[in-house]
N, C-alpha and C positions, 0 to 999 in steps of 0.2 A: 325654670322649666319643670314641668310635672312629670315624676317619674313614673312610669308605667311597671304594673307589680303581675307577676302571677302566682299566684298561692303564697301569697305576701310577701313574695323577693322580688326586689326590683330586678327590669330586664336591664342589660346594659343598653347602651345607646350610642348611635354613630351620627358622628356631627358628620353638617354638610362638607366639611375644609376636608376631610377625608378623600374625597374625589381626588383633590389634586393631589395628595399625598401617597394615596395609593398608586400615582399614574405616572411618580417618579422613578419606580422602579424599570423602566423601559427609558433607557440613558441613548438608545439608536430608535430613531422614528417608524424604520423601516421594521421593527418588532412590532409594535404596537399594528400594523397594517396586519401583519403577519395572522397575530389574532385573530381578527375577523375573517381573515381568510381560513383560521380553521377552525371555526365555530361552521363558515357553509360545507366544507370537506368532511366534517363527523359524521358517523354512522346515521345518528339520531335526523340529521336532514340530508346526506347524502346527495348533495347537487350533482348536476353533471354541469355549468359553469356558473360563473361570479364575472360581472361585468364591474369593475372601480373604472371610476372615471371621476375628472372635475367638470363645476358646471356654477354658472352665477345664479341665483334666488334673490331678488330683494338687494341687488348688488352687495353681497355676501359671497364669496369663492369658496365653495364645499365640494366634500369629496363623498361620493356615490358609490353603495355596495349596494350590487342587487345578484341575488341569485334563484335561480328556480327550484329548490329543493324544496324538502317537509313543509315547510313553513310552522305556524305555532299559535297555538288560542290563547287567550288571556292570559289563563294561568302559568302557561311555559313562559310568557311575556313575562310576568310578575315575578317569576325565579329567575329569569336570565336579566333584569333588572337589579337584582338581588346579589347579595353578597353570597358566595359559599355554598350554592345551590349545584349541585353538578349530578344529576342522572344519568351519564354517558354510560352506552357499554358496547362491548363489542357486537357486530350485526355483520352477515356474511363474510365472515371473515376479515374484516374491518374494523381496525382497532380504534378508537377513540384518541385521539390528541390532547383533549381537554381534562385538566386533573383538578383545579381547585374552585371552580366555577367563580373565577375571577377576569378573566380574559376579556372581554368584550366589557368589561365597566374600567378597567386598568387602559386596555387600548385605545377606547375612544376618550376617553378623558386626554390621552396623551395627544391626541390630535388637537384634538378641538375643546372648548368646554362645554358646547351642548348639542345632545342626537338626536335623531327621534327617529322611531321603528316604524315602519309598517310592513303588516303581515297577513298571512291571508292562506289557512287549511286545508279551503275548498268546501269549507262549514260555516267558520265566522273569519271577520276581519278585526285587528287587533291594529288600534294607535298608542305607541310609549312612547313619553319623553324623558328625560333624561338629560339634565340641564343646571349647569352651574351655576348661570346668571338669572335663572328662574326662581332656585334658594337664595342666593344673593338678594333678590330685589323683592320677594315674600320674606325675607330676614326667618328664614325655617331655621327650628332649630334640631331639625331631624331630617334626613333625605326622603323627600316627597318624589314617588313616581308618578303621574297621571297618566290612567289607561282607561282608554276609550274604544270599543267593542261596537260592530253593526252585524247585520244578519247580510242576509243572501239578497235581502230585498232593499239591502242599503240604506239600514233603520237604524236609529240607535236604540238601544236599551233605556227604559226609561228612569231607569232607578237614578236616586240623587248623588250615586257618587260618579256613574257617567256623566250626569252634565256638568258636577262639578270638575270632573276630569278635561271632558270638552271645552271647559270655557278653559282652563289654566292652559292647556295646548293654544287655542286659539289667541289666546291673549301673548303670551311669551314665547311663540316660535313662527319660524317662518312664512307661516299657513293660517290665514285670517279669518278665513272662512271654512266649512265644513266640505264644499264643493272641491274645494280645492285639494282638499283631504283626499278625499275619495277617487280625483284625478291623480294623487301619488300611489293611491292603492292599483286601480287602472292601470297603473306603467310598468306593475309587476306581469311580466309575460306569462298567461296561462292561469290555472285558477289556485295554483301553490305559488308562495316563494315568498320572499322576506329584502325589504329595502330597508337602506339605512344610509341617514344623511346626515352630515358631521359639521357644523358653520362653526365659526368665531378659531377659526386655526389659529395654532400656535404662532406668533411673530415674534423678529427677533429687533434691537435696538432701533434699528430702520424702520420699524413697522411693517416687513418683508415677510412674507411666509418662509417655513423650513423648508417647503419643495420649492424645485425651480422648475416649473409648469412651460417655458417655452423654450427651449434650450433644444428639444426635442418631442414632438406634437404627440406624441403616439408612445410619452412614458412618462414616467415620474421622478424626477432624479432631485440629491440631495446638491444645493449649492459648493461650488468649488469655497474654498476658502484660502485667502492670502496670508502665507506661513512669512517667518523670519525670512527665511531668503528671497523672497518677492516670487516663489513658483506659486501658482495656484494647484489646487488639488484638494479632494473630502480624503478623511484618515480616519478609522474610528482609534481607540485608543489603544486598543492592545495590537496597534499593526504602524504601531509608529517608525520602526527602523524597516519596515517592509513595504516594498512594491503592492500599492492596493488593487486586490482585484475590483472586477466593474461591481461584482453582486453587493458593493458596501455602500456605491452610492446610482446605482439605477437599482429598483423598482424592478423592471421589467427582467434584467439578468439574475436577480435576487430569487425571483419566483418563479424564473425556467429551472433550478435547483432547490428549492424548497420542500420537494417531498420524492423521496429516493424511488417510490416510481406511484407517476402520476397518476392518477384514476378521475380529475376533473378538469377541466378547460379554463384557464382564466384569462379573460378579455379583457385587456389595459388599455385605458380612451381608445376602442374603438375597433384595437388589431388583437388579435390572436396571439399569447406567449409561446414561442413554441419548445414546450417545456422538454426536458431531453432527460434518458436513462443515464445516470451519473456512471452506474457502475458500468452499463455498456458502452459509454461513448469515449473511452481509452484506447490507447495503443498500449503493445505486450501485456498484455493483459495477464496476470498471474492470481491464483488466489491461496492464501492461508489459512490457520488454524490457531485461535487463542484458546487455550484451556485453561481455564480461572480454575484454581481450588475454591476459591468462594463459591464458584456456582458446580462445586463437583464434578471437576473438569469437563461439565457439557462445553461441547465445542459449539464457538463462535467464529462464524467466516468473516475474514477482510480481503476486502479485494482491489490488488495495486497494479497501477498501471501509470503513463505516461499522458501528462495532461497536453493535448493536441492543438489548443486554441496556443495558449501560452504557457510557453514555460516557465516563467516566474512569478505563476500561478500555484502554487504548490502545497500538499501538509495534507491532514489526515482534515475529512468530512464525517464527524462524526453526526449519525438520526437516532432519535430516538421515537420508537414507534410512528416510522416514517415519515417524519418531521425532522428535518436540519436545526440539528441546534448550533453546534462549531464548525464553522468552514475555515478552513485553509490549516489547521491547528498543527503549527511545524515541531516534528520530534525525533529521537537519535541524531544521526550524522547531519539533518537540514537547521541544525542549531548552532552548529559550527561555522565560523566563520572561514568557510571553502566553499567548494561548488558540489560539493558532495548532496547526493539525494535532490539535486536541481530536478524541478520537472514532474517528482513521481508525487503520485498522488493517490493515496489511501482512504477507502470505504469501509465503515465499519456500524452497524447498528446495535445501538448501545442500549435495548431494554431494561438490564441488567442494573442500571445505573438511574439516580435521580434527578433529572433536568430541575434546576431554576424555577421561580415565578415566571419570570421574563422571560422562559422558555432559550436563553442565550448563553446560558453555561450549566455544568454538572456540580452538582454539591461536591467540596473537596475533601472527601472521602479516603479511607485506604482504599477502597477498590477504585475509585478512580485514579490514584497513582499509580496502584499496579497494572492498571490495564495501558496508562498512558508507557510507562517505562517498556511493558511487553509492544507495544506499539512500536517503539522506538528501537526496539530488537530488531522487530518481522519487517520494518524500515529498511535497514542496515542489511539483512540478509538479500530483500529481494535491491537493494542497490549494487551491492557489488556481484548478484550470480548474474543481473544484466552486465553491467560493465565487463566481467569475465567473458561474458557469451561474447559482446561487440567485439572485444580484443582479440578473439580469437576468430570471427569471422570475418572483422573487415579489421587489422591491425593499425591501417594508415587511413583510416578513416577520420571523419569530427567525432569527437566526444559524443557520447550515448545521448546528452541533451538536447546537444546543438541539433541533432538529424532529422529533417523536418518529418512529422510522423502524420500517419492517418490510421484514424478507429479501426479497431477489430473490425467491430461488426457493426451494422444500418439498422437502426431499430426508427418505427416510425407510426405514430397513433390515428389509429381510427377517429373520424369527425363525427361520427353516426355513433357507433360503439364504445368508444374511447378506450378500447383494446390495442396491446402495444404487439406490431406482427415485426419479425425480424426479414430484411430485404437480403437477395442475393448483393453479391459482393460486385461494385461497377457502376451503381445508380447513384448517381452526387445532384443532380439536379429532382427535386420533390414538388409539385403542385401544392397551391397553398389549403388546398382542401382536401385530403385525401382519404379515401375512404376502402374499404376490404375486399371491394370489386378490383381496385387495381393493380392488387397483389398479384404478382409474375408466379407464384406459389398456389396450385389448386388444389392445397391441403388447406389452407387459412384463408379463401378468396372468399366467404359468409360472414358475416357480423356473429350467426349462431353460434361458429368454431370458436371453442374458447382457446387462450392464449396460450404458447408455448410454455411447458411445466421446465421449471429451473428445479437444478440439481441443489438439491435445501440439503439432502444427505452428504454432505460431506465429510469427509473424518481424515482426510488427510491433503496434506498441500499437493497443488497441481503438479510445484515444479520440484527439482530435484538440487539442494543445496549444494554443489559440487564443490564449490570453494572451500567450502569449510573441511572436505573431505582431502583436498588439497594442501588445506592449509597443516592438516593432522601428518600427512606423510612428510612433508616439508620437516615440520617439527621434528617428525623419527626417525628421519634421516641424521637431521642434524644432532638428537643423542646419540643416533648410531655415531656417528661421526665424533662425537667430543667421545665418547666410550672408546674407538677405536686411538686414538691420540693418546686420551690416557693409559691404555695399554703397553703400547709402545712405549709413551716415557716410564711406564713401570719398567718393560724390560733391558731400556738401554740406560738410567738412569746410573750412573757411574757412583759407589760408595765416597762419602769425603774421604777425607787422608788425615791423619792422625794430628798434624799440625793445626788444622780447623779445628779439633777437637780442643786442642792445647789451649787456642786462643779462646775459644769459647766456654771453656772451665774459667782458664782464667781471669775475661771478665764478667761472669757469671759466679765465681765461686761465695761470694757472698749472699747472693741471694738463693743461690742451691742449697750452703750450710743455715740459714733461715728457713730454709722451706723445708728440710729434711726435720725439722723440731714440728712440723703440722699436726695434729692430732689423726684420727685415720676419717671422723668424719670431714673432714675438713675437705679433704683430697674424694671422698666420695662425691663432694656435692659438687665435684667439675664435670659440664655437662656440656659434653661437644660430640659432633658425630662422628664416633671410630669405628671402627672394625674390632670386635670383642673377640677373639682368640678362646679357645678349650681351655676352662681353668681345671688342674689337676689335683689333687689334694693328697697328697703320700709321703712316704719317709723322705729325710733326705738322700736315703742312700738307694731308690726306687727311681735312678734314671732310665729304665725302659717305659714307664710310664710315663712318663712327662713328653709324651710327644703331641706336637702341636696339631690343632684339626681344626680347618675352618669352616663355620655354622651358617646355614643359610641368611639369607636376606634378613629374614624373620627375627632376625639374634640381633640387629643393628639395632643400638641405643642410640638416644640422646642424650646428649650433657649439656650442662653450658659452662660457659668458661668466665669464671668468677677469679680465677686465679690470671692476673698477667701473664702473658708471654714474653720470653727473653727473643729478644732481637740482637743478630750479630753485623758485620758486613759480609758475612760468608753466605746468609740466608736473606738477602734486600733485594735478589731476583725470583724470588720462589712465591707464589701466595699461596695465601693460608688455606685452600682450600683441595689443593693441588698438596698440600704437605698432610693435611687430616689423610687422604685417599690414601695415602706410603707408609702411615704411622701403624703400627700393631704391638696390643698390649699383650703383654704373657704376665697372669696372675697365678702365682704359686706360691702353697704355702706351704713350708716342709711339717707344722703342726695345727690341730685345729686354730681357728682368728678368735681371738679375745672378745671378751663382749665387749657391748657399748660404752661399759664405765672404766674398762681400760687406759692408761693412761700410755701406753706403748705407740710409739710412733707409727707409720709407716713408711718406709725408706724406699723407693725408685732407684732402682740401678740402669744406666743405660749403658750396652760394654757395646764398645764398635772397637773392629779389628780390621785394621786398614790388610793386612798380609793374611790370616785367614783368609777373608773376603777374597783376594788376588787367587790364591791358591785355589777356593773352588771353585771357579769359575773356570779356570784351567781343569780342572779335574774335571768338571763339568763339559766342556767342549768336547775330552781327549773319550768321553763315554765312561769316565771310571768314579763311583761313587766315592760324594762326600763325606767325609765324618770329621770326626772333634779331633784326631791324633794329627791331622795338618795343620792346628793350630800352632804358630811360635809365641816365643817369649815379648816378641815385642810389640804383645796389643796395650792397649792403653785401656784403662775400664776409668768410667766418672760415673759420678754418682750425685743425683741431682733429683726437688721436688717436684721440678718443673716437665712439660713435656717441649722439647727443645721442637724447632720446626725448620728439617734436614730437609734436603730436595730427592733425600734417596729412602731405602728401607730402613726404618728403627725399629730395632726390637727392643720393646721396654718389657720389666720382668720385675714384677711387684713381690717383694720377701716382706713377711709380716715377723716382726719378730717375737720370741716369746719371750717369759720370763727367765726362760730356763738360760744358761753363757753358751754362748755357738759364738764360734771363735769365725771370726770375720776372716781371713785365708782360705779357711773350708769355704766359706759361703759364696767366695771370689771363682774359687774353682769350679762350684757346682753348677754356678752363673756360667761359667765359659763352658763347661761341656752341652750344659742346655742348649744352648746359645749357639754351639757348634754342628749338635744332631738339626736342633731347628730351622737352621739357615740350609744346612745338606739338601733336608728332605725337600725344602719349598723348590731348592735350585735343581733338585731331580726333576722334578715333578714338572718346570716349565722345561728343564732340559726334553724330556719326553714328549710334550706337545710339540716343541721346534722338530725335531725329529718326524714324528708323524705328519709335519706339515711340508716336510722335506721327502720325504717319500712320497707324498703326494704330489709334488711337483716334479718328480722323479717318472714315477707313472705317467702324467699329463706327456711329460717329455719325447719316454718312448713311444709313446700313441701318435703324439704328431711325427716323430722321426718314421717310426713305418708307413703314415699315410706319406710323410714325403719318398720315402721309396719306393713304395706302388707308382707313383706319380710318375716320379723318375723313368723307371720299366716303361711305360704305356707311353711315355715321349723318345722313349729309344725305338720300341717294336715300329710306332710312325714313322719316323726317320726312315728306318729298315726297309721298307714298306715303299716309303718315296722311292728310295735310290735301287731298289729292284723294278719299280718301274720305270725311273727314267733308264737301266740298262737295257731293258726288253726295247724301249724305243733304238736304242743307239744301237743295236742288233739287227731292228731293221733295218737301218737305215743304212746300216753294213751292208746287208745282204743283197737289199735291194740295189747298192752301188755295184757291187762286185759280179754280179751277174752281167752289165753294161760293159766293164771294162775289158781289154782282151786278154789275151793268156799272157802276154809281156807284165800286166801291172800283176795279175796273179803272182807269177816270179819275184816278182819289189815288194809287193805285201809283204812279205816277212821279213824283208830287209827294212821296212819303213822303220822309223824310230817313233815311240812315245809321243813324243810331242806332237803331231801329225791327232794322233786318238783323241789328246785332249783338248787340239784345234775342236775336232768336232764335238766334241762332245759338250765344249762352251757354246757353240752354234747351237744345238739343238736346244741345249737348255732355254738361250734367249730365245729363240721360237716357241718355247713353249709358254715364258714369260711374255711375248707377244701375242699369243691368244688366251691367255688368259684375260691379259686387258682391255683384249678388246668383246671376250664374252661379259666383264665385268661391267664395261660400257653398254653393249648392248641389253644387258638386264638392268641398269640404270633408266636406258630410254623407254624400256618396256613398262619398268613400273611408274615413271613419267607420265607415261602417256595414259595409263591407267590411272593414276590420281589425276589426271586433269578429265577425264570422263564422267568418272564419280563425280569431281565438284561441279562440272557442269549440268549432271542430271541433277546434282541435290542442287544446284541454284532452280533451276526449271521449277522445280518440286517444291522448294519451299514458297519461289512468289505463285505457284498457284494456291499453296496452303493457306496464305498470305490473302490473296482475293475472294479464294472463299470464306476466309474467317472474316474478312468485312462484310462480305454479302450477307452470313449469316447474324451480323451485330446490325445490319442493316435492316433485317427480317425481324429479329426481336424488338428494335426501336419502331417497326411500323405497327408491327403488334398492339404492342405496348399503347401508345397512341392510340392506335383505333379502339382498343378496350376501353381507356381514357374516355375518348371523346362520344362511345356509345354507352357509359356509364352515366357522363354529363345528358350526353342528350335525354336515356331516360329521367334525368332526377330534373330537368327543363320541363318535360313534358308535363311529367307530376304537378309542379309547380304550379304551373300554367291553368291544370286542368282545378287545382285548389284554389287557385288567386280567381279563378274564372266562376267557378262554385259562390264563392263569397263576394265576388263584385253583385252576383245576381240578387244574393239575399237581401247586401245590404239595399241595392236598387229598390228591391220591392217592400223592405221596412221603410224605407225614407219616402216613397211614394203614399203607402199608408198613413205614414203620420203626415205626409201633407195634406193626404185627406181627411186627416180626421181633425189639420188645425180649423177650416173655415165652419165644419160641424160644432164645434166647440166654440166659436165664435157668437157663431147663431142662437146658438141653446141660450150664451150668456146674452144677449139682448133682447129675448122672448122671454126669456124667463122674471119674476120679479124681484125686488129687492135684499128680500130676505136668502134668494138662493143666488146673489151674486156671487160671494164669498166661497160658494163651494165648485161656483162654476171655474174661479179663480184658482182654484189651488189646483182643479184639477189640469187646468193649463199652464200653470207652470210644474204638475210632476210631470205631463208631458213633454214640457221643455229643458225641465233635467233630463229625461231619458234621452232626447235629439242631443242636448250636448254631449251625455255620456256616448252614446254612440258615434255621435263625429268626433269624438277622440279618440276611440278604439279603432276606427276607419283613417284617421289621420297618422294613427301608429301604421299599421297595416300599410298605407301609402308610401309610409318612411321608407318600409324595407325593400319598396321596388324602385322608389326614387330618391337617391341618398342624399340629395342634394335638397331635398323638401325641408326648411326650418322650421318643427309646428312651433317655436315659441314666438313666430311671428303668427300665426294662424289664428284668426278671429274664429274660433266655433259659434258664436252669435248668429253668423250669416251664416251665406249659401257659399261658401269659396270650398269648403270640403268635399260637398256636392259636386261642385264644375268639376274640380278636378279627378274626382272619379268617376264621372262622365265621362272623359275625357280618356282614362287609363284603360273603362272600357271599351270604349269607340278603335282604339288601339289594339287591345287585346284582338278582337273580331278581325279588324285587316290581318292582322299576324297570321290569326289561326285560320284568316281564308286564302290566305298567300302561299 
């Protein structure tokens, strides 16, 4: 092979076997589709739709991209043939998708092995091919493009590398002649747009293609495949322990999700996808706040919600400049094996980050683990503040999963505009065309109104994380709560008793007389969490100083504990951490501490006094302060390296000794007087708290005791009160007797006795208990009869609410419709009056060139020999024009009779003609009916 040089360096060179090797990088089929579909989506061609469809050639089964956009001249031909050519940029606001201008040689390679463009600017028309089995069978040892170029007037260029280009096309692709060319250029609707047609499909051992074309007329699905267990089903590979969603093997569900909010139309064999706002078509809708330090905490919005089709559809949707690269990408709690995080589903656009060749994963990155981990957070929060909400409003309700949900909100695209308007809440049934006239909203009822402005400024989460606020008080309760416990075991924790102590010198005394030989750093570097005590530094004979003072929080060391602990059976119910909290060290030193090269011990004494302790504590109760002169003879003092670990207070009391002889007696004493003032003061000092919190329950006391006695008073004064009224009754009732009776019973009156008085006096009382209940009855029946009026009028009231609230959904639904059906009617008549327009023209071009065949006929048999040839050619550019035209007239047919096959359609003949003869003779009765 000759290497090609420029400024005497050779260039590199790319073998043809490339193609495929590049095309393996797209391991799922439905990527490499994806490609091409965002090659017509870029700014640079901006379609408004893409038709892919299948279709036979040459009985070859190829797959058909055509769209109406920019389209492209040669030379864009020749770089998007091209390896690494990419000029994309952003255009109104429209980011580009395309990053290493490799897409469309990667993707159609992955389909098929050989393509071929055509294109057309509205200036020139461009043919590329692009073909494996064309290097293949030229044995090139360099990828050959052949581009082939015509004008306006359907010419080619005459230069030698066009028809060398022309013949390699016609020779090695589906298209044998030139005619035929120019009828695929033709089938691009309009004077822009770009088709692309893909043969020799990928098969697999069967000699089967990868799609399965009939399974479903009107999509593209990827064949099921028979696993170990004999189920069928497509799996890609990273969702093998997972429920596949459909978007993994239809085609059609893949590209109603493909781009986080749609701005083109794509038409799959035939139907309309109808592609849907991901982040709007949720229930509970919530949104959050990722703040990356990488990107200086600019906030980045995700927005979670509950996926509505199916639930065990789930995981974060990560786009990157509005392209899907990871669907369903499950993270925090949805990776556990529960049911946690079922159902929610997370949006998130990942700019920030760097998609793949394949456009199907992120480079594995630190920012992309920390975002996936932050992911797996803002997960986890918004799972459990919904499961909190549901438990708390419907307690015996299904699981937050299970509950069958419906979308926030109805968002739905314009057919005209391709503008997304949001619908009120109610309308579930949509017309398959819908357009900006039938919007119920006469704010957004124009194609001109642009679309509702979404909140981009976000800076903080929608919802309010309560759990976690919950879960903090939870927590401080329960320190409150061990802090109150351990309190209490401080203050009722009972001193051992001297005989514990006995036992535990005794089987301890050897490693105490070992540990008491320690050096002093040795015992320094025991590092456990105590409570450090006021170290005092004074004579020995300066016991008013040595009093103890406890230092705030701040004062609390660390140690660790390098030196074992002595274990007894006295201390096997106590842990250790509950024994650090009661331990308190007292360092004092009657002369300055030795320096480091010292070779002086330091000796721990621990004295416990079973009978002091007894005694202040009585002292303590009776209000009379402690001191050291209560102490007796019979404490016991030990003396040990170790810090023992008591279930009650230890006061430990570190003596450094000096060089100088102190006689061990003295030092026994000084220890106990310490030890005496220091136990007093602490036991004052909680004596005094108990106190004040006894007067305080003391106060509480009397406050309720005299509200009970007011109480008391105010149920005496009513009593009082009663039984002065029932007397004034029993007075009348005297009076009124005694005025009846004659002057004989007046005489007996004072002789009656007692009991007679309280005859009546029981009488009248039960009379008075006898109207009572029957005015208690009567005000029963009263308010009776009054709640059953009420609910009678509120039943009236509500079914007429009730009827008018249907009349009036019945008044919106005829609306509604009527706008419908006088939106349809104008866009009929339009129609009509343009199919009407154009039948006339084409009538009167086809009548022309009838007449101008048998002119044309004439001239050639009057004329002589010499001018046969010219008369020739000009009847057949003639007769390329009539075919080209009845197949632009037989498109046109297409779209008012769907049912019209042109690949049965001889253009040769007259059948194009009849039939639109025939369409017009039609239109006429319509438009006179």
């Amino acid at each position: 092979m000759a290497a090609k040089t420029q400024g005497g360096i050779r260039l590199s060179a790319l073998c043809p076997k490339f193609l495929h090797t590049n095309s393996t990088s797209h391991t799922w089929p439905f990527s490499a589709i994806a490609e091409l579909i965002d090659n017509a989506y870029d700014p640079d061609v901006s379609a408004k739709q893409i038709w892919i469809d299948k279709t036979v050639i040459n009985n070859n089964i190829c797959l058909t991209f055509t769209d109406n956009g920019n389209g492209m001249n040669s030379e864009k031909l020749h770089k998007m043939l091209s390896f690494g050519f990419s000029e994309k940029s952003a255009m109104n606001g429209r980011v580009p998708v395309g990053l290493y201008g490799n897409g469309f040689k990667s993707g159609s390679m992955r389909l098929g092995k050989d393509a071929i463009v055509f294109t057309k600017n509205g200036e020139t028309m461009s043919v590329g091919l692009l073909s494996q089995t064309f290097l293949e069978v030229t044995k090139a040892e360099h990828v050959m493009v052949p581009i082939v170029s015509f004008n306006n007037q359907r010419q080619i260029s005459d230069t030698t590398e066009s028809k060398n280009s022309l013949k390699a096309i016609l020779t090695h692709s589906l298209f044998s002649t030139e005619e035929k060319l120019l009828a695929e250029l033709d089938a691009i609707i309009g004077k822009k747009g770009t088709r692309i047609i893909i043969w020799n499909l990928r098969r697999d051992k069967n000699e089967e293609t990868e799609f399965d074309f009939d399974k479903d007329k009107y999509d593209i699905r990827i064949p099921e495949d028979l696993d170990e267990t004999g189920k069928r089903g497509y799996k890609k590979q990273e969702r093998l322990d997972q429920i596949v969603p459909e978007s993994d093997y239809s085609l059609r569900a893949y590209c109603s999700i493909l781009y986080l909010k749609p701005t083109m139309q794509i038409i799959l064999r035939g139907q309309k996808v109808r592609t849907q706002l991901v982040s709007k078509s949720l229930a509970f809708i919530e949104r959050d706040i990722y703040r990356p330090k990488f990107l200086n905490a600019k906030p980045v919005r995700i927005t979670f919600g509950f996926n509505c089709r199916n639930k065990d559809h789930y995981g974060i949707m990560m786009y990157h400049k509005n392209r899907l690269i990871k669907a369903y990408e499950r993270v925090g709690c949805q990776l556990k094996a529960n049911n946690m995080g079922v159902g929610v589903v997370g949006i998130i656009e990942c700019d920030f980050l760097k998609p793949t060749h394949n456009k199907q994963d992120f480079d594995y990155t630190n920012e992309y683990r920390l975002t996936i981990a932050a992911l797996g957070e803002k997960l986890n929060d918004y799972w459990n503040e919904m499961k909190r909400k549901k438990n708390e409003e419907y307690p015996l309700a299904l699981p937050v999963e299970e509950i069958q949900k419906q979308p926030d909100q109805t968002w739905v695209q314009c057919d005209a505009c391709l503008k997304w308007r949001k619908l009120p809440d109610g309308i579930e049934h949509l017309p398959d065309k819908w357009y900006c006239t039938l919007n119920p909203d006469p704010q957004f009822r124009n194609c001109n109104v642009p679309e509702e402005p979404e909140d981009d400024e976000l800076i903080h989460p929608t919802y309010e994380k309560t759990y976690k606020k919950k879960d903090k008080e939870k927590l401080k309760k329960r320190v409150e709560y061990s802090h109150q416990i351990n309190n209490e075991l401080f203050l009722k924790t009972p001193v051992s008793s001297s005989k514990d102590f006995k036992t535990f010198s005794a089987m301890s005394g050897k490693e105490a007389v070992a540990r008491s030989l320690l050096p002093e750093t040795s015992n320094a570097s025991v590092r456990r969490p105590l409570l450090i005590l006021n170290r005092s530094e004074s004579s020995p004979h300066s016991d008013s100083d040595n009093s103890l003072k406890r230092k705030t929080p701040s004062c609390v060391t660390h140690v660790s504990s390098k030196t074992p602990r002595l274990n007894d059976k006295t201390f096997n119910n106590h842990d250790e951490d509950d024994d650090d909290e009661d331990v308190i060290i007292l360092e004092e030193s009657s002369t300055p501490k030795p320096s480091a090269d010292s070779d002086v011990p330091v000796v721990k004494t621990e004295c416990i006094n079973l009978d002091r302790e007894e005694k202040r504590k009585e002292n303590c109760d009776v209000g009379e302060p402690c001191s050291a002169a209560t102490s007796e003879s019979k404490s016991e003092q030990l003396t040990s390296a170790t810090q023992t670990e008591l279930p009650n207070l230890v006061v430990k009391k570190e003596e450094v000794e000096n060089d100088t002889d102190i006689q061990v007696p003295r030092a026994e004493m000084e220890t106990k007087q310490h030890n005496a003032n220091d136990v007093s003061k602490t036991s004052v000092d909680l004596g005094n708290e108990l106190k004040n919190q006894l007067q305080l329950l003391n106060k509480e006391k009397e406050m309720y005791q005299n509200k009970c006695e007011v109480l008391t008073k105010q149920v005496e004064t009513l009593e009082q009160t009663i039984l002065e009224m029932n007397n004034k009754y029993v007075k009348k009732e005297m009076c009124h007797q005694s005025t009846e009776t004659t002057s004989s019973l007046e005489e007996n009156v004072h002789e009656g006795s007692l009991a007679e008085v309280t005859i009546l006096y029981e009488q009248a009382l039960e009379e008075i208990a006898k109207l009572k209940e029957q005015c208690s009855t009567l005000q029963n029946l009263k308010t009776e009869c009054s709640k059953c009026a009420d609910g009678e009028n509120k039943s009236e009231v509500d079914e007429i609410a009730v009827q008018l609230d249907d009349v009036f959904r019945q008044l919106d639904k005829c609306s509604i419709e009527r706008d419908r059906y006088k939106s349809e009617n104008e866009l009929l008549e339009v129609e009509k009056n343009q199919i009407a327009c154009q039948c006339e023209e084409l009538k009167a071009e086809i009548a022309r060139l009838k007449a101008s065949i048998p002119q044309a006929v004439t001239r050639a048999n009057d004329s002589t020999t010499s001018n046969v040839e010219d008369s020739v050619n000009f009847s057949d550019g003639e007769s390329l024009k009539l075919r080209s035209l009845r197949v632009n007239v037989g498109q046109l047919l297409a779209t008012i009779m769907p049912d019209l096959d042109l690949q049965q359609v001889n253009y040769d003949i007259d059948v194009v003609d009849e039939i639109l003869g025939q369409v017009v003779e039609q239109m006429h009765e319509i438009s006179s009916t």
